[in-house]
TORGULUM-837845 format. One line per field, with one value per residue (C-alpha): residue number from 0; residue in one letter; x, y, z. Coordinates in steps of 0.1 Angstrom, whole numbers, always signed. Example, Ala and Ser with C-alpha at 12.3 -4.5 7.8 and 13.67 -1.06 7.14 Angstrom:
i <- c(0 1)
aa <- c(a s)
east <- c(+123 +137)
north <- c(-45 -11)
up <- c(+78 +71)
# end
This chain:
i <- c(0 1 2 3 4 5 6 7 8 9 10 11 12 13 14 15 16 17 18 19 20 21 22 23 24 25 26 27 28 29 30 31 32 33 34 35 36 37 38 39 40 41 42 43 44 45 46 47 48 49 50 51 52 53 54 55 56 57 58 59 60 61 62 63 64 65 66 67 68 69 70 71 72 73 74 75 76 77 78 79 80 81 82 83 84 85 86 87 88 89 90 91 92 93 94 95 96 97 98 99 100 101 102 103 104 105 106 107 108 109 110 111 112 113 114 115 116 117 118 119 120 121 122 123 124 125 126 127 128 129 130 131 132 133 134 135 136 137 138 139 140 141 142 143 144 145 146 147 148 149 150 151 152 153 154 155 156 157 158 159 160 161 162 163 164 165 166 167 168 169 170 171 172 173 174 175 176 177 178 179 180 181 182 183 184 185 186 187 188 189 190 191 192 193 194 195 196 197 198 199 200 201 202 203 204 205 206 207 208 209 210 211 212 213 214 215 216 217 218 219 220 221 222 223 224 225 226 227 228 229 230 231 232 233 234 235 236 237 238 239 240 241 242 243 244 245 246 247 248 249 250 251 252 253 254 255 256 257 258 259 260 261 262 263 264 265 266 267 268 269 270 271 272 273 274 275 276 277 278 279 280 281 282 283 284 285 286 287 288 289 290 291 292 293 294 295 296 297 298 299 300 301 302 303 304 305 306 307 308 309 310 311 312 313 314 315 316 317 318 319 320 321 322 323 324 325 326 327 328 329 330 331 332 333 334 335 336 337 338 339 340 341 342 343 344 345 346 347 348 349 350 351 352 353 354 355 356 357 358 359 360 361 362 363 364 365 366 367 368 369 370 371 372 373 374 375 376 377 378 379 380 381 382 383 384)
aa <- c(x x x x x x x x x x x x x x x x x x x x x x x x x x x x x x x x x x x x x x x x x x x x x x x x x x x x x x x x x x x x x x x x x x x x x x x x x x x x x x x x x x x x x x x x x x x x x x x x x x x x x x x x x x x x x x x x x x x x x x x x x x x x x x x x x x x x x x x x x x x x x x x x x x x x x x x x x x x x x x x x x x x x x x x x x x x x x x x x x x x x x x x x x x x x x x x x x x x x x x x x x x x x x x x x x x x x x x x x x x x x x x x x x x x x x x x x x x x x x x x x x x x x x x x x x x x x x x x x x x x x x x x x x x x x x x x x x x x x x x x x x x x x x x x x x x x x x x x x x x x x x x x x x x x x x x x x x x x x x x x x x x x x x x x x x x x x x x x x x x x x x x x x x x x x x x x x x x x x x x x x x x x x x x x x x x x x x x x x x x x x x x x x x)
east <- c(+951 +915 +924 +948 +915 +895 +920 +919 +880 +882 +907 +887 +856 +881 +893 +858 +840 +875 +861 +830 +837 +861 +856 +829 +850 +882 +864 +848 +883 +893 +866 +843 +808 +779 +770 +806 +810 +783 +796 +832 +811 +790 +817 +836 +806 +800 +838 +834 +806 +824 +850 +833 +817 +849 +866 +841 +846 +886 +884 +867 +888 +922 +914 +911 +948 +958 +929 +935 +970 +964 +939 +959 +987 +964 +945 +976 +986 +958 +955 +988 +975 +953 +982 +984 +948 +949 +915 +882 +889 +919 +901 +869 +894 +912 +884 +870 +906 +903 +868 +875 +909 +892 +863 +882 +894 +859 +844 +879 +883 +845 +852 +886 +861 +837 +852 +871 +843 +830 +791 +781 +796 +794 +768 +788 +818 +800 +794 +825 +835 +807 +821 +847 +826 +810 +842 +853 +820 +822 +864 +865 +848 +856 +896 +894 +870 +898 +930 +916 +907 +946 +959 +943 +923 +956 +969 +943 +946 +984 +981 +956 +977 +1009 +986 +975 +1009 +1016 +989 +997 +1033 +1021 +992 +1016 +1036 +1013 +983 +1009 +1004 +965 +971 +947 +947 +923 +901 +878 +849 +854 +824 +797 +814 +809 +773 +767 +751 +752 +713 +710 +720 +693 +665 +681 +652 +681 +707 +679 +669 +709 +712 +676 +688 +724 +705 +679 +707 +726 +698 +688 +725 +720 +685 +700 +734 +711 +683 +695 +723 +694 +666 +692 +703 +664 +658 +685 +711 +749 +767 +782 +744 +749 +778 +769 +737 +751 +781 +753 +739 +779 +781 +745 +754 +792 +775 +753 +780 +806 +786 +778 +742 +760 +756 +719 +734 +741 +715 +680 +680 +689 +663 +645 +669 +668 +635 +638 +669 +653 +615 +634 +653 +621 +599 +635 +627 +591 +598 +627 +598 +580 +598 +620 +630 +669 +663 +639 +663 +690 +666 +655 +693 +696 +666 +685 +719 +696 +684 +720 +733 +707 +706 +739 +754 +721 +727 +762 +750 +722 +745 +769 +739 +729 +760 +791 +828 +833 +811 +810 +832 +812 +781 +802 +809 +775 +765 +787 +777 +745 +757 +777 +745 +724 +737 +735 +701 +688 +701 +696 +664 +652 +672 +651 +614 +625 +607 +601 +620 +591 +585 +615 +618 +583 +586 +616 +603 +575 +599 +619 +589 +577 +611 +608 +575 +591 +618 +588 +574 +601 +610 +599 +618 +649 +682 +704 +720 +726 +690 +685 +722)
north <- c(-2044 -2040 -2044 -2015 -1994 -2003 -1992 -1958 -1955 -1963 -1937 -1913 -1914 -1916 -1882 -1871 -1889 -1873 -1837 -1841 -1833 -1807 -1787 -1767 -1759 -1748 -1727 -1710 -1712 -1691 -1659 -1672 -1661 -1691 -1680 -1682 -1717 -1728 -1721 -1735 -1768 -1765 -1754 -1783 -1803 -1776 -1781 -1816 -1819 -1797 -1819 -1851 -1839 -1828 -1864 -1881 -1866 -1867 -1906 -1912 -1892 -1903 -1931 -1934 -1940 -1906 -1891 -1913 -1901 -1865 -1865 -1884 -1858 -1826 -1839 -1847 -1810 -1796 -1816 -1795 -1761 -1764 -1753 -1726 -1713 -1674 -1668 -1675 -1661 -1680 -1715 -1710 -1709 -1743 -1757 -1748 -1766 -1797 -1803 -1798 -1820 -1846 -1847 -1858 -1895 -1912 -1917 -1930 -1951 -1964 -1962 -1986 -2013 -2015 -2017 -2047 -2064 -2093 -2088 -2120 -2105 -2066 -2066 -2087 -2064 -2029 -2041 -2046 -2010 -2005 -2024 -2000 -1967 -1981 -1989 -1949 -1938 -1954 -1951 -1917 -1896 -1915 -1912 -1876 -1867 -1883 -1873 -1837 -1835 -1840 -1821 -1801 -1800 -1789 -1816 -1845 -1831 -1831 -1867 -1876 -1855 -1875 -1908 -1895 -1886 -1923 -1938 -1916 -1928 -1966 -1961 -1942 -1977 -2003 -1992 -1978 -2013 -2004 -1973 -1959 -1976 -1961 -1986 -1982 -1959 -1930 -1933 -1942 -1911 -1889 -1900 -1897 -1869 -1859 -1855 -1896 -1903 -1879 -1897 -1935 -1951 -1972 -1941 -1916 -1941 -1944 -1910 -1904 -1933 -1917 -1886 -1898 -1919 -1889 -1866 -1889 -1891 -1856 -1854 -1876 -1860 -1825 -1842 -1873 -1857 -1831 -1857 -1877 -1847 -1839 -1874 -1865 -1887 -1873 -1870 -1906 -1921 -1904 -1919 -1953 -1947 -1937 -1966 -1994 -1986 -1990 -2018 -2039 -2029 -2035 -2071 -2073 -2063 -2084 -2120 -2143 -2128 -2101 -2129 -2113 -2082 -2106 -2126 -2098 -2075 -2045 -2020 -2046 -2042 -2004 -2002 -2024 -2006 -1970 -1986 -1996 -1964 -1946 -1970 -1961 -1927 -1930 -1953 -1927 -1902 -1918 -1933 -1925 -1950 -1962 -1997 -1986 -1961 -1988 -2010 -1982 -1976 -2015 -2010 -1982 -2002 -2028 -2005 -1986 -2018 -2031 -1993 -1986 -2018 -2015 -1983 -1987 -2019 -2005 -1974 -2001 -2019 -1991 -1975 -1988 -1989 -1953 -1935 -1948 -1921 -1892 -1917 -1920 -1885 -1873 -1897 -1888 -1852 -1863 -1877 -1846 -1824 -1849 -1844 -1808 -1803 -1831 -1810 -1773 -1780 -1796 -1769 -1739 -1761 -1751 -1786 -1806 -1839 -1859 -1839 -1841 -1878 -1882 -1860 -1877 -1911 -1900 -1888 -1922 -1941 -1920 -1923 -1963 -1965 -1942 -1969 -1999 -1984 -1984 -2021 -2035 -2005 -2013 -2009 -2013 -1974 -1990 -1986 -1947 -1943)
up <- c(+1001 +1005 +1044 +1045 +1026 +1054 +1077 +1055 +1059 +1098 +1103 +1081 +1105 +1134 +1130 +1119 +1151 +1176 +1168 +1180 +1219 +1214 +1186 +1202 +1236 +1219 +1193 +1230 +1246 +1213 +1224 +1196 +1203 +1199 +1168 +1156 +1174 +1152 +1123 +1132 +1138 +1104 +1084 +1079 +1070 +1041 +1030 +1033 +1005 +983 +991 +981 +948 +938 +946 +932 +894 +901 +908 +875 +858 +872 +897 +934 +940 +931 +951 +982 +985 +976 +1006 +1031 +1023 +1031 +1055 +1077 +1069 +1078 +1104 +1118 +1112 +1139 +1164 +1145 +1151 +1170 +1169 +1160 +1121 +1115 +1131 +1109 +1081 +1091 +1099 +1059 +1047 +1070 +1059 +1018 +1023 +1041 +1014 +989 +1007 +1019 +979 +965 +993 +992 +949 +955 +975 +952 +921 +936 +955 +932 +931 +948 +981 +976 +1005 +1029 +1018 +1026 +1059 +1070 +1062 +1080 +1111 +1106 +1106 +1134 +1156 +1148 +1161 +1194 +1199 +1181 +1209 +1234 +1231 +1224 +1255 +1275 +1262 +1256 +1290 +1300 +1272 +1245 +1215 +1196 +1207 +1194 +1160 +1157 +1171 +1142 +1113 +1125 +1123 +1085 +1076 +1079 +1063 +1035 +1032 +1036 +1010 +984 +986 +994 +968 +939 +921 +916 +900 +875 +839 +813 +797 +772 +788 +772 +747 +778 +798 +772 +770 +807 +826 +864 +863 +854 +890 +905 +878 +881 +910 +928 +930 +943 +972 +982 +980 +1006 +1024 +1031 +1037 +1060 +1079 +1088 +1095 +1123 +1135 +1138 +1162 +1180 +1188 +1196 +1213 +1231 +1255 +1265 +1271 +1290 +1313 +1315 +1333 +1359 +1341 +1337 +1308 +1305 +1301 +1268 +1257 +1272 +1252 +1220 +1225 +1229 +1192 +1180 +1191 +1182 +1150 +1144 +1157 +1132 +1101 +1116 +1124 +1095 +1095 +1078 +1044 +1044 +1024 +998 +996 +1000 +979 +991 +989 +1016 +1041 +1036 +1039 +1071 +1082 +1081 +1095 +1123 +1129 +1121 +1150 +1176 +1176 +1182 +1208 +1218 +1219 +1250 +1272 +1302 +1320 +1315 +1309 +1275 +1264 +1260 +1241 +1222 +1213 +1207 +1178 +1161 +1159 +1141 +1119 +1113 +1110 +1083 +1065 +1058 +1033 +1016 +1008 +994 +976 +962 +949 +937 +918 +904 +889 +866 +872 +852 +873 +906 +919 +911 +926 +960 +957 +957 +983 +1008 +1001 +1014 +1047 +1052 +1044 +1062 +1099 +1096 +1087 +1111 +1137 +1125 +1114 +1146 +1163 +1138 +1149 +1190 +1198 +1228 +1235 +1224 +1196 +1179 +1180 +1168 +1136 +1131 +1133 +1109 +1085 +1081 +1080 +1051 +1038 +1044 +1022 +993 +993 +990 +966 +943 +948 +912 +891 +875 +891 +865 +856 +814 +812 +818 +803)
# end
């Protein structure tokens, strides 16, 4: 089962990854004005946080089954409305729907994992769903680009609602056996308060480290096609570009060195993971010649690749069974919020090439040290409970 989950969370990131192109042109082909386009783009991240929070405090409270297949369900609907979008009104508004709807499926599904992951391997496990985000970011865009290109927009998202409609049906008969059972929690939920995972040392370094991960995602999807075209390089530099960091780090969470997850602990490989991201886009900041910009790329997929399974061990270290959802919930509130400031606020700052990769490099490696530095606290959420 946990294979058909992973199949969930690839499909999740597909759909998320497929928008990317051709969101922006159709909400233009719709008379939207920039600023409206902007929103249609930033709107669904907004819905999507709203979206996780809320799924994370629904799995604890009735389990990630129920959550899973509620999402699958309206996602694939809303997935559908899309053909029914007249205008730039009625899209902003789908776009709001798609976004909440799809919220509520990435912390059940990452909540399923880990309550079923046996601790010894948790790391090894997260990276494998990590593979699988990884794979979605490089076939996501890619297959949408091209089919859009010979069809339409509407088109790609009916494709991907039919696709959820029949994960749904599969997960509401394949998952039914793991259906939620109540166990005796209720006394340490009672006793529990939202604000212990913003105190807990471990849980505020996930949550910077999901942060941080995304905000740099973000630079680089405003900064990096412009630099590229800049140097005189056409558009499919960028994707070759962006593609190369894929796959260094699907390389990385698929080989056995992926064992290192379970072995370092992890608040060492995220403060490896985001030192390396943080020296890419330094690195990112000077150069211009091809060959360095693929190695540059080649650094970040390292760091990705290290960054992301400690962050979701260290959030699985740091939390218990009862209130891991509402942990993944928050977390992947952060990743939504993440991309959109890295790119608005670099956007707001109106800076060069260069220095928008450096301030961002300086930011993760600040981020890098305030993970250090915490190291020797306790991880263990029983102790601030």
């Amino acid at each position: 089962m946990r294979a058909f989950v992973y199949l969930i969370v690839f499909f999740s990131f597909f759909d998320l990854f497929s928008q990317l192109p051709i969101m922006s042109p159709f909400a233009l082909s719709l008379g939207a004005s920039s600023f409206i386009t902007g929103l249609v783009v930033g709107i669904y991240s907004f819905a999507n946080t709203i979206g996780n929070v809320l799924s994370g405090f629904m799995t604890d409270r009735r389990g990630p089954y129920l959550m899973l297949i509620i999402g699958l369900f309206t996602s694939a609907l809303s997935l559908l409305l899309y053909s029914l979008a007249m205008g730039p009104a009625s899209l902003l508004g789908i776009r709001f729907i798609h976004g909440f709807m799809e919220g509520l499926i990435v912390p059940a599904a990452f909540t399923f994992l880990a309550n079923r992951a046996e601790k010894s391997k948790r790391g090894s496990s997260v990276a494998v769903s990590g593979a699988f985000v990884g794979l979605a970011a490089i076939i996501g865009p890619a297959y949408s680009g091209i089919v859009a290109s010979k069809t339409s927009a509407t088109f790609i998202m009916t494709v991907n609602g039919v696709i959820f409609f029949i994960i749904a049906i599969c997960a509401f008969f394949l998952l039914r056996s793991f259906t939620y059972v109540k166990k005796k929690k209720l006394e340490g939920a009672k006793n529990f308060r939202v604000r212990t995972l913003f105190t807990h040392p471990g849980m505020v370094r996930a949550f910077a480290g999901a942060f941080f991960l995304m905000f740099s995602q973000g630079v680089l999807a405003l900064v990096l096609p412009l630099k590229v075209e800049a140097l005189g390089f056409d558009t499919k530099i960028t994707g070759m570009l962006l593609s190369s960091f894929g796959i260094v780090a699907i390389l990385i969470f698929l080989l056995p060195i992926n064992k290192i997850f379970d072995k370092v602990a992890p608040m060492i490989t995220l403060a490896f993971g985001i030192s390396m991201m943080g020296l890419c886009m330094i690195f990112l900041s000077q150069v211009t010649e091809l060959p360095y910009l693929f190695l540059a790329m080649a650094l970040y997929g390292i760091g990705f690749a290290f960054l992301f399974p400690s962050i979701n061990s260290l959030l699985i270290d740091s939390s218990k069974p009862e209130f891991r959802g509402k942990a993944y919930g928050y977390f992947y509130a952060f990743f939504s919020i993440g991309v959109v400031a890295g790119s608005s606020v670099i956007g707001y700052l109106d800076l060069s090439f260069k220095g928008a990769f450096m301030l961002t490099g300086i930011i993760l490696l600040i981020v890098a040290l305030f993970t250090m530095a915490g190291m020797k606290k306790s991880l263990e959420l029983t102790e601030t409970v």
